[in-house]
N, C-alpha and C positions, 0 to 999 in steps of 0.2 A: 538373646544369644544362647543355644545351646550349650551344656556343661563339657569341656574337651573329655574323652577318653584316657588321657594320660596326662600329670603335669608331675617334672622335675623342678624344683626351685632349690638354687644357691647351692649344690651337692658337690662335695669334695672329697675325696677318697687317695689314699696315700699306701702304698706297700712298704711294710719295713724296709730302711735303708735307701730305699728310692725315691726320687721325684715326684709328685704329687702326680695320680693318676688322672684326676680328675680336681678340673681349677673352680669353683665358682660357678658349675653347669646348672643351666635352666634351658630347660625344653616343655614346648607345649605340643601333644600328639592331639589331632581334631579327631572327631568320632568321622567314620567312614572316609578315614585317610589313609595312604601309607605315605609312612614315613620314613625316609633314608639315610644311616649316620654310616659318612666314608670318613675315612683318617689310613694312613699310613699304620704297617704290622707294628703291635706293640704301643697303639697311641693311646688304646684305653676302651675301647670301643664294646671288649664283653665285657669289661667292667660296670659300663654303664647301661648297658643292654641286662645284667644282672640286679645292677641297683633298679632299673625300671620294673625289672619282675617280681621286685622282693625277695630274691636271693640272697642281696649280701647289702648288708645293711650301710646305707653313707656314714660316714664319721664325720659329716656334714651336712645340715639341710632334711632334703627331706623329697620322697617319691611317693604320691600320691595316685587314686582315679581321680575322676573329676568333681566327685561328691563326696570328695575329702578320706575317701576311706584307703587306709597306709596299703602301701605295695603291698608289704609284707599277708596280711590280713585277705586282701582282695586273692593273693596266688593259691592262700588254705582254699579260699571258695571256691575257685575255679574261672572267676573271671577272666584271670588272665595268664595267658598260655605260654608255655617256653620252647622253643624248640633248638638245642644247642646245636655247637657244630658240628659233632661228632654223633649227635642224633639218638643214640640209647636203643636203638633196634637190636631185639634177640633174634639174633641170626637162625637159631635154631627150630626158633616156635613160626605160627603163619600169620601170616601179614593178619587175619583176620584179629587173632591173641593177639598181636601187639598193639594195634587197634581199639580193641577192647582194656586195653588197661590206658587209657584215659578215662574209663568209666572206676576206676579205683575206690577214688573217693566216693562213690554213692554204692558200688558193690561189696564195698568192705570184706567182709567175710565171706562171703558167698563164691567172690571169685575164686579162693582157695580151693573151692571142692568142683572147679568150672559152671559155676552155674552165675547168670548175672540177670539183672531184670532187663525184662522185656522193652522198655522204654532205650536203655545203655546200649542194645543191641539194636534196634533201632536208630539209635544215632549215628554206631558203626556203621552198618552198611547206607546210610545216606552218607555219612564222609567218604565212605570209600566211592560213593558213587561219584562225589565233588571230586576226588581227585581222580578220577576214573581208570579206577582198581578194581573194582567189583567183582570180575571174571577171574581175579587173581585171588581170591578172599582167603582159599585154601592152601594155600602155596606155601611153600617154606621159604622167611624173609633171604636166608643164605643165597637164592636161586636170583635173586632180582637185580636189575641191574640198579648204580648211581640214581639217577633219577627216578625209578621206582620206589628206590629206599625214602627218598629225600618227601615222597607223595603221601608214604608209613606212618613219615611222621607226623605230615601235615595231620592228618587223617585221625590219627592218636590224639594229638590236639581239640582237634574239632569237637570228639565225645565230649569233652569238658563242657561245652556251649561258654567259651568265652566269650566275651566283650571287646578285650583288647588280645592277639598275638604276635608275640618277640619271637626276633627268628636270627640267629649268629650265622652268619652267611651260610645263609642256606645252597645257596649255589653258587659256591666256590669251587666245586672237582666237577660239575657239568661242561658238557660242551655247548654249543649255543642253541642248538633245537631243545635239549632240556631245560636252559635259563630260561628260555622263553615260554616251557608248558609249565614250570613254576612260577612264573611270574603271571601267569595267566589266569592259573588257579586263585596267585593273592587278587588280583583285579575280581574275580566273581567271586571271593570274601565281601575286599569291600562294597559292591553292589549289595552283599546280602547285608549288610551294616557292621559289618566287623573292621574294626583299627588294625593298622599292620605299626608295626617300627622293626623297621630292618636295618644288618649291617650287610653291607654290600664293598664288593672293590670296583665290581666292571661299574666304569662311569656311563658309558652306553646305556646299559640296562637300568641303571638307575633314574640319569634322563630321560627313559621313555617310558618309564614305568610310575614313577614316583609323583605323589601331588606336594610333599616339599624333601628337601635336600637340608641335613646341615654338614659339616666339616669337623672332624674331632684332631686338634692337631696339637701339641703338646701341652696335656691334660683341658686346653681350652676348647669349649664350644662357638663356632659361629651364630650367628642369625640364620634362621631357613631362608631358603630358597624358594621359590618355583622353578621346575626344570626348564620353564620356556622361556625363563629370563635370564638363562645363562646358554654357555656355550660348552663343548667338552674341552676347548682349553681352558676357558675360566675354571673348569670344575678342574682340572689338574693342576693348575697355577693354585687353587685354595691349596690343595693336598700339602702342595709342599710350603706352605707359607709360615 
């Protein structure tokens, strides 16, 4: 059997003064999966979508890859990708520049005087071509709409050459033609072998998109799912349960 792409074991995490955000969570992400964690606003869901990426450390347990190496360690290298909700696009600069700073960490210095190697720049424009932006490369990111922004970052991402990509609902301000060419994009990741674990709310998009489901509902984790063995009632009867 294969090493998974991502394992969460026994992770607990608690904010001053509040309820434990996260109870006793284990999760297993498989290589060339996505994976989808729904819960109600407020259940904990970038919490743990952070704990997965090695942002913020459990004060329980523990976030590994599959070859033991710590969240934390694995996100310096670049295996694995973050793409918050809020996204980190400079409005100002062109989708190309924003693009290119997923190449950071191997440009180091050099990006400061615009100059990056040739390989970093090459990865840009094949991500931009995966999310197919290419024609836009020059563009000031300010000019684009929702979904174009949401492709920026994918795209930004990808220079890293990760393993595994976290994504904080990524398509939450889209309307459905855009959920669907985001979601289309994470499907031809994972064909090209990239793990996804995403937070999502449309249950729709989730069922038809996803190869497991789990449920994050007060600080507890359920068992995954398969989308084809459930229903979109079952998946909203979890939510609230």
């Amino acid at each position: 059997m294969s090493q998974p792409a991502l394992l969460l074991r026994d992770v607990g995490f608690a904010y001053p003064g509040k309820p434990p955000a996260l109870r006793h969570v284990t999760l297993t992400v498989p290589r060339r999966n996505i994976s989808v964690v729904m819960g109600p606003n407020g259940s904990g869901k970038t919490t743990l979508l952070r704990i997965a990426a090695g942002l913020t450390a459990p004060q329980q347990g523990e976030a590994t890859t599959g070859d033991g190496t710590p969240a934390t360690l694995a996100m310096r290298r670049g295996r694995i990708g973050y793409i918050p909700q809020h996204l980190g696009i400079i409005r100002s600069a062109s989708v190309m520049e924003n693009v290119l700073l997923g190449g950071l960490r191997e440009s180091g210095l050099l990006s400061l005087f615009g100059v990056q190697p040739r390989e970093v720049r090459d990865r840009a424009e094949a991500a931009l071509d995966l999310v197919r932006l290419r024609e836009k490369a020059q563009q000031p990111a300010k000019n684009l709409s929702g979904g174009e922004r949401q492709r920026v970052a994918i795209a930004r991402t990808l220079v890293q050459k990760p393993d595994v990509v976290i994504a904080d609902e990524l398509i939450a301000s889209l309307d459905a033609v855009h959920q669907h060419a985001i979601m289309e994009i994470a499907r031809d990741l994972r064909k090209q072998g990239t793990s996804l674990l995403m937070a999502l709310h449309q249950i729709d998009v989730a069922l038809a998109n996803a190869d497991q489901v789990v449920f994050l509902v007060r600080g507890g984790l359920s068992n995954p799912r398969r989308p084809q063995d459930m229903t979109p009632e079952e998946a909203r009867f979890a939510l609230t349960a």
